[in-house]
mmJSON file of the N, C-alpha and C atoms, coordinates in Angstrom:
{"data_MODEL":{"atom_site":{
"group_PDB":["ATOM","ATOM","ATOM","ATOM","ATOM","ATOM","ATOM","ATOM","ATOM","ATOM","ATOM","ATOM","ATOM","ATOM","ATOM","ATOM","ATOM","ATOM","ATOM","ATOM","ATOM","ATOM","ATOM","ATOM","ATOM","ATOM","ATOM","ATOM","ATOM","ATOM","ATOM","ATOM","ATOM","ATOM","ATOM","ATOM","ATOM","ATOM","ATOM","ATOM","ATOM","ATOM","ATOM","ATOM","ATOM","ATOM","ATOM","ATOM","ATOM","ATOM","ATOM","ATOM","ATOM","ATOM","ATOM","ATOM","ATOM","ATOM","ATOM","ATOM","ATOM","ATOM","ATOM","ATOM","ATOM","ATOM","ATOM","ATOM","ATOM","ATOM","ATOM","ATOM","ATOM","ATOM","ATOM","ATOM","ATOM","ATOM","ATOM","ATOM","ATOM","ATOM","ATOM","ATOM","ATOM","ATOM","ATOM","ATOM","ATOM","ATOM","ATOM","ATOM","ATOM","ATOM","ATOM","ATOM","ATOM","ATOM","ATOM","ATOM","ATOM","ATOM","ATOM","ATOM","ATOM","ATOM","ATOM","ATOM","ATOM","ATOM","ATOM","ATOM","ATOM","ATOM","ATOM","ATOM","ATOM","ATOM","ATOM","ATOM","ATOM","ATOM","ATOM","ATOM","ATOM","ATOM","ATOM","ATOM","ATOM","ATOM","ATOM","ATOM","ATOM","ATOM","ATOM","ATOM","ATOM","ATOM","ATOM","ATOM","ATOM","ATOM","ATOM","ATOM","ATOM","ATOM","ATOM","ATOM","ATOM","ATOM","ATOM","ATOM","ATOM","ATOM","ATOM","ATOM","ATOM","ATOM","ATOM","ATOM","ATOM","ATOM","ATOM","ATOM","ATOM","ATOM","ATOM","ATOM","ATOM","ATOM","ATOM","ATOM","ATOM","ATOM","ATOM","ATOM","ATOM","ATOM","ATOM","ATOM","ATOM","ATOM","ATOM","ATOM","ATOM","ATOM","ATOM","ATOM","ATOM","ATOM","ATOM","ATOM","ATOM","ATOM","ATOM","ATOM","ATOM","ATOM","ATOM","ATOM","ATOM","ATOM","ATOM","ATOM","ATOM","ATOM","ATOM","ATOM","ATOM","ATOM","ATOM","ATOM","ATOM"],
"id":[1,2,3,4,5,6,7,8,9,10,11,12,13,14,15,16,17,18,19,20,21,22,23,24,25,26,27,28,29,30,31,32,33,34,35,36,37,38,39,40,41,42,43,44,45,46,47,48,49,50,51,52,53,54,55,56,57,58,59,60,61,62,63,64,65,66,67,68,69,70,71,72,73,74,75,76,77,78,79,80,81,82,83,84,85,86,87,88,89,90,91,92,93,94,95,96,97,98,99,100,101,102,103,104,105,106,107,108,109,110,111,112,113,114,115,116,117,118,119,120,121,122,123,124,125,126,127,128,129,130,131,132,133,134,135,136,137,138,139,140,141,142,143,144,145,146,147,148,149,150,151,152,153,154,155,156,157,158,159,160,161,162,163,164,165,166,167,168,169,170,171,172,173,174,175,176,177,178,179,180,181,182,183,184,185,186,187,188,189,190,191,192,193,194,195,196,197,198,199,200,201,202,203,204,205,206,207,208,209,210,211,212,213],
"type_symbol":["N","C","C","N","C","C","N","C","C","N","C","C","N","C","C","N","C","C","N","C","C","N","C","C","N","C","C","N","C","C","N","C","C","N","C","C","N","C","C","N","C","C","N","C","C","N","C","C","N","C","C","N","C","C","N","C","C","N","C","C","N","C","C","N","C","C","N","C","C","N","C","C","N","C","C","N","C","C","N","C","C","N","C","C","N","C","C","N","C","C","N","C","C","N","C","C","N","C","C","N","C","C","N","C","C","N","C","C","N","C","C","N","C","C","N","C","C","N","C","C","N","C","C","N","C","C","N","C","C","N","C","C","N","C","C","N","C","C","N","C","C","N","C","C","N","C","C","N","C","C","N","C","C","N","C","C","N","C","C","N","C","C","N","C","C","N","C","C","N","C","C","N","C","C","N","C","C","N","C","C","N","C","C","N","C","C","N","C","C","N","C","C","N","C","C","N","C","C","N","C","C","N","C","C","N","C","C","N","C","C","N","C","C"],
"label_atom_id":["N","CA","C","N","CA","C","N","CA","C","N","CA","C","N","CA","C","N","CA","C","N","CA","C","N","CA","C","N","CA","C","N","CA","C","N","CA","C","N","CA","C","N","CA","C","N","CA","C","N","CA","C","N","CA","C","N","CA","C","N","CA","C","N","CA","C","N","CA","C","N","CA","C","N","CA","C","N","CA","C","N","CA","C","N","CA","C","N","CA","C","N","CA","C","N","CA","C","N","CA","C","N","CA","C","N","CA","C","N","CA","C","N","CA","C","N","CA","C","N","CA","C","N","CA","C","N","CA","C","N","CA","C","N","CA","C","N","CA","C","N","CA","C","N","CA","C","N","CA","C","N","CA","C","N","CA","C","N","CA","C","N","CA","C","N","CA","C","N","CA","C","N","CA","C","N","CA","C","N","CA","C","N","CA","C","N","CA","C","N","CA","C","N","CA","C","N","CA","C","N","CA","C","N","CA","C","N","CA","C","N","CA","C","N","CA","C","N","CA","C","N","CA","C","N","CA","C","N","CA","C","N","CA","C","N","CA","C","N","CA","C","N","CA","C","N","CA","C"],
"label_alt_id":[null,null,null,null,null,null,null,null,null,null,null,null,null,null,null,null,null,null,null,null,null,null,null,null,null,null,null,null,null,null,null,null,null,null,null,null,null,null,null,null,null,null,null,null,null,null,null,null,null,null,null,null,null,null,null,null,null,null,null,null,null,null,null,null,null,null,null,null,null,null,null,null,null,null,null,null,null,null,null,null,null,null,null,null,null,null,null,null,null,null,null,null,null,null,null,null,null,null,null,null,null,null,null,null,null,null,null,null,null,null,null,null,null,null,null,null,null,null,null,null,null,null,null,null,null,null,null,null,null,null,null,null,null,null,null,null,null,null,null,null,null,null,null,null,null,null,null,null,null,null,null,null,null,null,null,null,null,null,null,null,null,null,null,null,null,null,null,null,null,null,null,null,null,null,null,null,null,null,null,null,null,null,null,null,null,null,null,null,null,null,null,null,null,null,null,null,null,null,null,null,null,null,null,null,null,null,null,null,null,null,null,null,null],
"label_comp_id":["UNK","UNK","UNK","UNK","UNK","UNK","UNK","UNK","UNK","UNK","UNK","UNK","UNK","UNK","UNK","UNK","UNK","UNK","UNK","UNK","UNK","UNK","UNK","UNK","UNK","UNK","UNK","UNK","UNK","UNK","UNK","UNK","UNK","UNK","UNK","UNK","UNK","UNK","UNK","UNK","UNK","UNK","UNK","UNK","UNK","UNK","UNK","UNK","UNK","UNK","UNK","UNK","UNK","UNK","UNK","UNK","UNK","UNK","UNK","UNK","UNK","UNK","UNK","UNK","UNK","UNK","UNK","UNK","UNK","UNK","UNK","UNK","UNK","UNK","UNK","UNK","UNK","UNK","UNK","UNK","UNK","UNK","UNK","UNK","UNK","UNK","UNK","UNK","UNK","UNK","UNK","UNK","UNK","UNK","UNK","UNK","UNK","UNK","UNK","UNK","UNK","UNK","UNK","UNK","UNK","UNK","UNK","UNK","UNK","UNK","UNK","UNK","UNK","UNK","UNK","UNK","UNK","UNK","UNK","UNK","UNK","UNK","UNK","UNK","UNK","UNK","UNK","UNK","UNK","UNK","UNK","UNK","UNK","UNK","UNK","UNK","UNK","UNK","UNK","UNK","UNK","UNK","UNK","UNK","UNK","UNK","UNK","UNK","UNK","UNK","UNK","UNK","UNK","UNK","UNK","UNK","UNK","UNK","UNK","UNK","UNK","UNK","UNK","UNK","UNK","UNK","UNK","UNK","UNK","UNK","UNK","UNK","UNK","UNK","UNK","UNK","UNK","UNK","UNK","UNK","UNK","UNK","UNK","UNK","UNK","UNK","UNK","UNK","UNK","UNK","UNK","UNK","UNK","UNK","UNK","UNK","UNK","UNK","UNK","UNK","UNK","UNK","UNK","UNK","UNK","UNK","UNK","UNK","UNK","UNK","UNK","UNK","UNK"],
"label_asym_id":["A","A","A","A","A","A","A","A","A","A","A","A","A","A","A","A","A","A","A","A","A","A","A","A","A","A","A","A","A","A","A","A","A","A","A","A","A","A","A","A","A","A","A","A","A","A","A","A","A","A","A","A","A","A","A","A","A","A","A","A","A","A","A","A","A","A","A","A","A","A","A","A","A","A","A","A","A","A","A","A","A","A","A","A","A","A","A","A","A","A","A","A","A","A","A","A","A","A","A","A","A","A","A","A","A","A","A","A","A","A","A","A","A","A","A","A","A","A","A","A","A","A","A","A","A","A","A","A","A","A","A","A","A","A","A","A","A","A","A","A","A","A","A","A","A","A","A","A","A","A","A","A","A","A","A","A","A","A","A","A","A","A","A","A","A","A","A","A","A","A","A","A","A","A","A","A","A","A","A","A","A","A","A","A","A","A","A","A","A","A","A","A","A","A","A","A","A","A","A","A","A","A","A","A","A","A","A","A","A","A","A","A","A"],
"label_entity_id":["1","1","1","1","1","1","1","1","1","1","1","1","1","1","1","1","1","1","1","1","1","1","1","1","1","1","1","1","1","1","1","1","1","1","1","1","1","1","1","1","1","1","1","1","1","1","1","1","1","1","1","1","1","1","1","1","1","1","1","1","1","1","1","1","1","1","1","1","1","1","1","1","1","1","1","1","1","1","1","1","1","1","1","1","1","1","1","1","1","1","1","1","1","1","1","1","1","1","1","1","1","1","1","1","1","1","1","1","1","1","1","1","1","1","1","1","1","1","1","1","1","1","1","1","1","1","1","1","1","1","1","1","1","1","1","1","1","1","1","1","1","1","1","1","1","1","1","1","1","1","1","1","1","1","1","1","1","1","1","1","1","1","1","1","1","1","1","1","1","1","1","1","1","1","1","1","1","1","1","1","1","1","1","1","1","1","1","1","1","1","1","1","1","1","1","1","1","1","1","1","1","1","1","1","1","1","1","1","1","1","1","1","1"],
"label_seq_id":[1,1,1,2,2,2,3,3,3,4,4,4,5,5,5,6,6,6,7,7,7,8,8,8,9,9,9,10,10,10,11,11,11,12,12,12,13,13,13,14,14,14,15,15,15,16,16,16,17,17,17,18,18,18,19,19,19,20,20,20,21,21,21,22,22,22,23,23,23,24,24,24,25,25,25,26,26,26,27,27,27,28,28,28,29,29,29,30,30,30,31,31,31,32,32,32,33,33,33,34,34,34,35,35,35,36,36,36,37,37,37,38,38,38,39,39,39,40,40,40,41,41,41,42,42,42,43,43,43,44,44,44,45,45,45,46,46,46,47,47,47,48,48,48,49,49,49,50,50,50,51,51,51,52,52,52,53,53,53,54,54,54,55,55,55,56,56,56,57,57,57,58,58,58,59,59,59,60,60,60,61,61,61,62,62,62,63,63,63,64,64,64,65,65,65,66,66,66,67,67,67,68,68,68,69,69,69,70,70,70,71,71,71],
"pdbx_PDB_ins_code":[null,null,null,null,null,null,null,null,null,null,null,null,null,null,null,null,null,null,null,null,null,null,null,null,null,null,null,null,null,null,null,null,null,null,null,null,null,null,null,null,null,null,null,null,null,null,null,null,null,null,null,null,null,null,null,null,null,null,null,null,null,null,null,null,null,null,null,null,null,null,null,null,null,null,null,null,null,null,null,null,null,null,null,null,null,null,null,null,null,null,null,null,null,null,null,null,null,null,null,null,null,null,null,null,null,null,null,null,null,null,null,null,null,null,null,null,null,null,null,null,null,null,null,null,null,null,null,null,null,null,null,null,null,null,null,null,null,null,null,null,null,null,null,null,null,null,null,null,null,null,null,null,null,null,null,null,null,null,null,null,null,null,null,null,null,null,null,null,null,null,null,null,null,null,null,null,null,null,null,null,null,null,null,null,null,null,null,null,null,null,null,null,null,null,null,null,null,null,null,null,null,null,null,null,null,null,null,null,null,null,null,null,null],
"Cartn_x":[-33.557,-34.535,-34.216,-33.967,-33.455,-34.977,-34.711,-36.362,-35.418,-37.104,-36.74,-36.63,-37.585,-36.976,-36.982,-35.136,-34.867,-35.06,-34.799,-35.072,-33.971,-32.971,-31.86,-32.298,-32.555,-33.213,-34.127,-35.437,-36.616,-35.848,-34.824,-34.397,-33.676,-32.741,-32.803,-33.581,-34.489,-35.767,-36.316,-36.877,-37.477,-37.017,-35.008,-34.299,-34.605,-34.468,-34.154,-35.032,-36.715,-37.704,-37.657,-37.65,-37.223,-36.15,-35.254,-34.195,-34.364,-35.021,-35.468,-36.535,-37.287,-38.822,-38.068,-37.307,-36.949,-36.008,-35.459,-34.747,-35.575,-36.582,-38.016,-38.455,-38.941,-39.167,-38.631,-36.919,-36.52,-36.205,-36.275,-37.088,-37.739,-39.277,-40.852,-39.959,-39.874,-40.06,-38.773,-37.782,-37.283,-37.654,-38.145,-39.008,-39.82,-40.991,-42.112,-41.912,-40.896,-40.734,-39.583,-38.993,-37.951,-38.58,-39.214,-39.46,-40.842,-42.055,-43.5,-44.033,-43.394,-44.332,-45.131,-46.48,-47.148,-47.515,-48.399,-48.247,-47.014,-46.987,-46.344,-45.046,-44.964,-43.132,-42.354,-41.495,-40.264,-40.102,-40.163,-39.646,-41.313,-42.369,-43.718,-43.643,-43.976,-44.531,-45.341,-46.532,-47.7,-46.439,-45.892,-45.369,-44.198,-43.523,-42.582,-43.867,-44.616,-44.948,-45.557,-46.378,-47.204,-46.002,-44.912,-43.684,-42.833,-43.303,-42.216,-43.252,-44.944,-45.674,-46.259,-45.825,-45.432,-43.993,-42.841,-41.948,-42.305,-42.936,-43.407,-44.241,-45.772,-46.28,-45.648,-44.545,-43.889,-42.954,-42.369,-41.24,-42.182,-43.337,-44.181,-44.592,-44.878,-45.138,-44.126,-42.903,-41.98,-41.783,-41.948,-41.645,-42.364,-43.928,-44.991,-44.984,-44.327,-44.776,-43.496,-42.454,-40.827,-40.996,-42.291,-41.92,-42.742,-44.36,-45.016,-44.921,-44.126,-44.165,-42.869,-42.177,-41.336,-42.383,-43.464,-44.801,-45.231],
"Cartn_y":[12.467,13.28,14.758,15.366,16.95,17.73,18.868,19.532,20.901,21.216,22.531,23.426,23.648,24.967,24.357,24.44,24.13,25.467,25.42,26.662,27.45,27.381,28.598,29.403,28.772,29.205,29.896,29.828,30.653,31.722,31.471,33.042,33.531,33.174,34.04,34.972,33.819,34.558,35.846,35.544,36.267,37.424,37.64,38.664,39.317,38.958,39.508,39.93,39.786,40.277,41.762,41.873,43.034,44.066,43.045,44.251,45.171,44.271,44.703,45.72,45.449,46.366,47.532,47.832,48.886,49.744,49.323,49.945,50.876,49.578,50.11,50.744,50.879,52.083,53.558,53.114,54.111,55.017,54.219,54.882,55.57,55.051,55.529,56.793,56.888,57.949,59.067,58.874,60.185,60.512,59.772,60.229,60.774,60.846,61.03,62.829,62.63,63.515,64.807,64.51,65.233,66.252,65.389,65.655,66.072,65.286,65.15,65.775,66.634,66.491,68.179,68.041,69.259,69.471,69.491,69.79,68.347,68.195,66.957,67.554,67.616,67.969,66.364,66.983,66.139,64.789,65.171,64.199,63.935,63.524,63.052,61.784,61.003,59.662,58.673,60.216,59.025,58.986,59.423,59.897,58.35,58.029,57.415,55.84,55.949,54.983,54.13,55.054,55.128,54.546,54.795,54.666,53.507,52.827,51.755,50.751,50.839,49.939,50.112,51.269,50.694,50.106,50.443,49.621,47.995,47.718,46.218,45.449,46.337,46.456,45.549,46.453,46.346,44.865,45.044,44.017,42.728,42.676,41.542,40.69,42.252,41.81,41.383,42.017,41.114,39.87,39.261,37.93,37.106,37.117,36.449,36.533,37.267,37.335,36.696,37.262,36.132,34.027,34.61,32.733,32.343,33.013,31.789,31.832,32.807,33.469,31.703,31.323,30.247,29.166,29.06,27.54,27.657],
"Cartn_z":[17.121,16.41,16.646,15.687,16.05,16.02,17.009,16.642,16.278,14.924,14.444,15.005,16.182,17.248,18.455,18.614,19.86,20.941,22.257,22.947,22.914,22.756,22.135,20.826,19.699,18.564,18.836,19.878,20.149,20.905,21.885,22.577,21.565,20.655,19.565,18.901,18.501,17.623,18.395,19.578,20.608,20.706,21.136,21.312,20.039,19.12,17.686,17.169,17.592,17.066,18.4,19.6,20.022,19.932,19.411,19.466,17.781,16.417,15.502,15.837,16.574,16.984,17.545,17.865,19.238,17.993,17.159,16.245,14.988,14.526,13.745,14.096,15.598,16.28,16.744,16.729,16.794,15.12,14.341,12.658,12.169,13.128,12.866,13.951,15.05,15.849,15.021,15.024,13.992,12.596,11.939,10.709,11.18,12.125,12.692,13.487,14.162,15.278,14.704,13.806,13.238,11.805,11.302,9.691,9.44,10.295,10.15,10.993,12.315,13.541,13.513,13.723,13.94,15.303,16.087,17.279,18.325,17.968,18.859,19.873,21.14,21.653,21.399,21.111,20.897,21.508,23.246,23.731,24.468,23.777,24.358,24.526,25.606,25.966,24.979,24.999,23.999,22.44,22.216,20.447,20.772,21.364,22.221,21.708,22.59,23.053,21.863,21.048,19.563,18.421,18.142,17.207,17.742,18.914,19.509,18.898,18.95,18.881,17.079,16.619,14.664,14.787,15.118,14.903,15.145,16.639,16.872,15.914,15.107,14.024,12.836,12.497,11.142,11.256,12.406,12.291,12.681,13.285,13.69,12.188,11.388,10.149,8.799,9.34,8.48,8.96,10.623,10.78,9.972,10.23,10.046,8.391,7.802,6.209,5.776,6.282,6.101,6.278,7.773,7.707,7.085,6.671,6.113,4.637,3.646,2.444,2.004,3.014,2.487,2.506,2.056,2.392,1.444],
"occupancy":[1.0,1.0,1.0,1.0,1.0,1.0,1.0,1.0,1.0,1.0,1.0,1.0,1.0,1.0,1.0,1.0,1.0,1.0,1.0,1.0,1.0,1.0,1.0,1.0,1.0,1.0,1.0,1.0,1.0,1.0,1.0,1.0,1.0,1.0,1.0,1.0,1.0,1.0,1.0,1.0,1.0,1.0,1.0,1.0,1.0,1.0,1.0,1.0,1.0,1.0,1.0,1.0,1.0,1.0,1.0,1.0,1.0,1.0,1.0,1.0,1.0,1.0,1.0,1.0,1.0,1.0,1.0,1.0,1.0,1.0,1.0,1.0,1.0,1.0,1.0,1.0,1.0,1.0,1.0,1.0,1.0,1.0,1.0,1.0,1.0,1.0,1.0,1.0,1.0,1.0,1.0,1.0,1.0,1.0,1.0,1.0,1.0,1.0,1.0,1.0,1.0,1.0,1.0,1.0,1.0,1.0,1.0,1.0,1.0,1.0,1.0,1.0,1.0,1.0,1.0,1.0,1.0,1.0,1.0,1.0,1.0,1.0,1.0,1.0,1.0,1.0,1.0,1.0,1.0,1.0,1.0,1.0,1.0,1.0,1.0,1.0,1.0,1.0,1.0,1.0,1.0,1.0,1.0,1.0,1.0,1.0,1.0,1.0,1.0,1.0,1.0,1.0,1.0,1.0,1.0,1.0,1.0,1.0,1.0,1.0,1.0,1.0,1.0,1.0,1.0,1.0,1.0,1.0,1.0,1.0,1.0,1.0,1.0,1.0,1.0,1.0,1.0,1.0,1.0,1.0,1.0,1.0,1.0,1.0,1.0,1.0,1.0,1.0,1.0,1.0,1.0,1.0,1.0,1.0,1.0,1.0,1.0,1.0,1.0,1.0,1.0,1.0,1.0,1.0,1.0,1.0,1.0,1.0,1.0,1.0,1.0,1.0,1.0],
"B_iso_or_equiv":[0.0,0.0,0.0,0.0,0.0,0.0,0.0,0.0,0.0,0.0,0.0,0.0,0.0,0.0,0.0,0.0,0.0,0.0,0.0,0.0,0.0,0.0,0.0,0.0,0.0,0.0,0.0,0.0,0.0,0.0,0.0,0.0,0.0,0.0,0.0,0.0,0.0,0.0,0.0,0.0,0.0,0.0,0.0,0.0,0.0,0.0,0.0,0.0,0.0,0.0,0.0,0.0,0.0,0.0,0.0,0.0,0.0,0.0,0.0,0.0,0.0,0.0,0.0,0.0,0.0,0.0,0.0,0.0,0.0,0.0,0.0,0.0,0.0,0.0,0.0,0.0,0.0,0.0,0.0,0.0,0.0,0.0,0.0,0.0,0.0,0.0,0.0,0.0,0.0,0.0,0.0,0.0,0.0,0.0,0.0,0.0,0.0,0.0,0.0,0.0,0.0,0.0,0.0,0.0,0.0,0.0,0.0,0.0,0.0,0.0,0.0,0.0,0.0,0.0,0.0,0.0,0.0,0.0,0.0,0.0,0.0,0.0,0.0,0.0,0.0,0.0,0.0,0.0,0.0,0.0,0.0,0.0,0.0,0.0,0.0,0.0,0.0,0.0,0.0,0.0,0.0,0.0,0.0,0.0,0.0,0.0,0.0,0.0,0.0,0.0,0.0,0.0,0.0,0.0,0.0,0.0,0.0,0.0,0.0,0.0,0.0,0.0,0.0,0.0,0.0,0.0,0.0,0.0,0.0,0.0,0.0,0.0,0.0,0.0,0.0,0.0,0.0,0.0,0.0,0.0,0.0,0.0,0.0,0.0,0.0,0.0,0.0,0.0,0.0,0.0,0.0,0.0,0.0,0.0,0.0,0.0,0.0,0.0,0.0,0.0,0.0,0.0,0.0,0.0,0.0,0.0,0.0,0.0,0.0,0.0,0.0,0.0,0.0],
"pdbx_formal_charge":[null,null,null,null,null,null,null,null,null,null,null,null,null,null,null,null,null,null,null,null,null,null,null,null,null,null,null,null,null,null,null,null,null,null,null,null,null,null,null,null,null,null,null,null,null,null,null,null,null,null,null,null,null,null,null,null,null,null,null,null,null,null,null,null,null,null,null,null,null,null,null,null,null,null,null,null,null,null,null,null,null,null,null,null,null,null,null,null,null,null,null,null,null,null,null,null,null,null,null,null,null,null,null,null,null,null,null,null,null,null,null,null,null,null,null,null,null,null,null,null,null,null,null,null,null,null,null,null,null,null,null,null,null,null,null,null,null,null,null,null,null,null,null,null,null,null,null,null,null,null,null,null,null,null,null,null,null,null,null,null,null,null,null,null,null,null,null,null,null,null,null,null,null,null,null,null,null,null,null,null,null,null,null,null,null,null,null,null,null,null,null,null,null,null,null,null,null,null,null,null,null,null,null,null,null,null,null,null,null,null,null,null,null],
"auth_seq_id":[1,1,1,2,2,2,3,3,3,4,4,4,5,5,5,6,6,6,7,7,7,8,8,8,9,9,9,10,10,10,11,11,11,12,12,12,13,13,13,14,14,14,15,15,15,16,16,16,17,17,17,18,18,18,19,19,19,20,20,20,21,21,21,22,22,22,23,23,23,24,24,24,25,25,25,26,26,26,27,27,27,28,28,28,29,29,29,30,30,30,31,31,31,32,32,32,33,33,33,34,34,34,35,35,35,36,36,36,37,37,37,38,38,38,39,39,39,40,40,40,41,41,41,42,42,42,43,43,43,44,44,44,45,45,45,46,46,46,47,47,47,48,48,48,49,49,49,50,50,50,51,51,51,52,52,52,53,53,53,54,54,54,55,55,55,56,56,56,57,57,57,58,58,58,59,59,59,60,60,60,61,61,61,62,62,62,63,63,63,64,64,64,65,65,65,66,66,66,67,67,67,68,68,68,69,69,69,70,70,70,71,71,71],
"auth_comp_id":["UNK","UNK","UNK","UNK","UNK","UNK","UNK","UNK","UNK","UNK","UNK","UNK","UNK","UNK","UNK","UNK","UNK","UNK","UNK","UNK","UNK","UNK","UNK","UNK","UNK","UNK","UNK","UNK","UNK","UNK","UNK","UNK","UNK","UNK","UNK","UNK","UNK","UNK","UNK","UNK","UNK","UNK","UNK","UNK","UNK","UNK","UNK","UNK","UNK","UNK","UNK","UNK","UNK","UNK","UNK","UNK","UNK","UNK","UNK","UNK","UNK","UNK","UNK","UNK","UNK","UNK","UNK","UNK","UNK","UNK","UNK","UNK","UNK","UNK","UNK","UNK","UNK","UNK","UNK","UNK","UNK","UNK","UNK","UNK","UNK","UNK","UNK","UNK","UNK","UNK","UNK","UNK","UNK","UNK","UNK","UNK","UNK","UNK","UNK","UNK","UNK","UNK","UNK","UNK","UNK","UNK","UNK","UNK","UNK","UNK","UNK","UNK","UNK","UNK","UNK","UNK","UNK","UNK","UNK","UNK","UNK","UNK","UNK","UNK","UNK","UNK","UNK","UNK","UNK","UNK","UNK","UNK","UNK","UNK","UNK","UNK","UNK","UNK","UNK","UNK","UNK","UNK","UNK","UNK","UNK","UNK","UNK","UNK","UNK","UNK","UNK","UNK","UNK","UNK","UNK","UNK","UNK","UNK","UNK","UNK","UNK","UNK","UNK","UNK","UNK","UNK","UNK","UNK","UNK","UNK","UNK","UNK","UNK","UNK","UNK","UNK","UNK","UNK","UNK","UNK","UNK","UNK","UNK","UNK","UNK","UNK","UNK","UNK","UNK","UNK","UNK","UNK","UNK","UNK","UNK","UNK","UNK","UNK","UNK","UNK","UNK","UNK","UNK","UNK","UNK","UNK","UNK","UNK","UNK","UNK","UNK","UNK","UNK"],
"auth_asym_id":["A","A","A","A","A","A","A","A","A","A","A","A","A","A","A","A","A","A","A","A","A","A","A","A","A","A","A","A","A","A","A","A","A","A","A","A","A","A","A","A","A","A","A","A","A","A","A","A","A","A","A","A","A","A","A","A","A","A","A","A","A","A","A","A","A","A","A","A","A","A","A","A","A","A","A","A","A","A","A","A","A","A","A","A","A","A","A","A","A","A","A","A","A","A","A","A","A","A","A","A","A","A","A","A","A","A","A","A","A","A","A","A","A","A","A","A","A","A","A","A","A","A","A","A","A","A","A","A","A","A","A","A","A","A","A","A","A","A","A","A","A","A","A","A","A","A","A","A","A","A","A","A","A","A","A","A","A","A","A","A","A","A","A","A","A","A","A","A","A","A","A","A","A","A","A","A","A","A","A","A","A","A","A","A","A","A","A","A","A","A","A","A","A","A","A","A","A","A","A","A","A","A","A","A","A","A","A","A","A","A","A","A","A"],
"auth_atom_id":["N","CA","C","N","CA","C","N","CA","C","N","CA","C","N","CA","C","N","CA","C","N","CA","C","N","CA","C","N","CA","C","N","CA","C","N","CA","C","N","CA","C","N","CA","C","N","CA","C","N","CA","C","N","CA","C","N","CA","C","N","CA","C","N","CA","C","N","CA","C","N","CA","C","N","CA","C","N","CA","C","N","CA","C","N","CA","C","N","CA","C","N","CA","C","N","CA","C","N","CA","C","N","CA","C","N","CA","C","N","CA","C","N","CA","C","N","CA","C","N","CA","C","N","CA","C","N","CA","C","N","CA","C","N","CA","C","N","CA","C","N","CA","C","N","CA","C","N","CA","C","N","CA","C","N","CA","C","N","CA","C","N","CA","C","N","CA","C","N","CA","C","N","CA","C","N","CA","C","N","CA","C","N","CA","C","N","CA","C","N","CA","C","N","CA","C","N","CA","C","N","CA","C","N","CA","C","N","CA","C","N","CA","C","N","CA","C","N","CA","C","N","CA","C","N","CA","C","N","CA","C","N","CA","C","N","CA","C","N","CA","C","N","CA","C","N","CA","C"],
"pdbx_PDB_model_num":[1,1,1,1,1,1,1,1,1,1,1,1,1,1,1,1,1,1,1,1,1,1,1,1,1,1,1,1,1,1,1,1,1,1,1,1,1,1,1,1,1,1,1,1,1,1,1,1,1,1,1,1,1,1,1,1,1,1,1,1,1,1,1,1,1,1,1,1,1,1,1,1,1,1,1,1,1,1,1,1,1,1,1,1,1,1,1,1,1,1,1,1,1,1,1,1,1,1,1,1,1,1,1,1,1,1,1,1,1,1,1,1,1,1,1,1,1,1,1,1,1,1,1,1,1,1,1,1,1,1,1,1,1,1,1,1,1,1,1,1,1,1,1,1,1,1,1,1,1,1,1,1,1,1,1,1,1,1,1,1,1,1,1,1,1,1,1,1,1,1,1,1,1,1,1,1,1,1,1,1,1,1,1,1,1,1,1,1,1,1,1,1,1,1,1,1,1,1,1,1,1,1,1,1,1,1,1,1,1,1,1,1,1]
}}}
């Protein structure tokens, strides 16, 4: 009996939804910090921290809309 997600497939998935998030994030934060920013410094924590968690956001929401949009 083969199962659809074996546990290699989930550390895939897993890696690949962070390493997508961290990239999305690094997106939001130079659009954000380069092009948009009014009071903000450059290299801020909260601005950092805020743009890692829309990148997580976005790509959470392409998983969830990628897997159930095939049903």
């Amino acid at each position: 009996m083969a199962l659809e997600f074996t546990p290699s497939i989930i550390l895939v998935l897993v890696f690949s939804f962070f390493a997508i998030s961290y990239f999305m994030g690094m997106l939001v934060h130079s659009g954000w910090m380069y092009e948009d920013k009014k009071n903000i410094k450059k290299d801020s924590r909260q601005a950092w921290a805020l743009c890692m968690a829309a990148g997580t956001g976005i790509t959470g929401w392409m998983f969830a809309y990628g897997y159930y949009v095939n049903f």
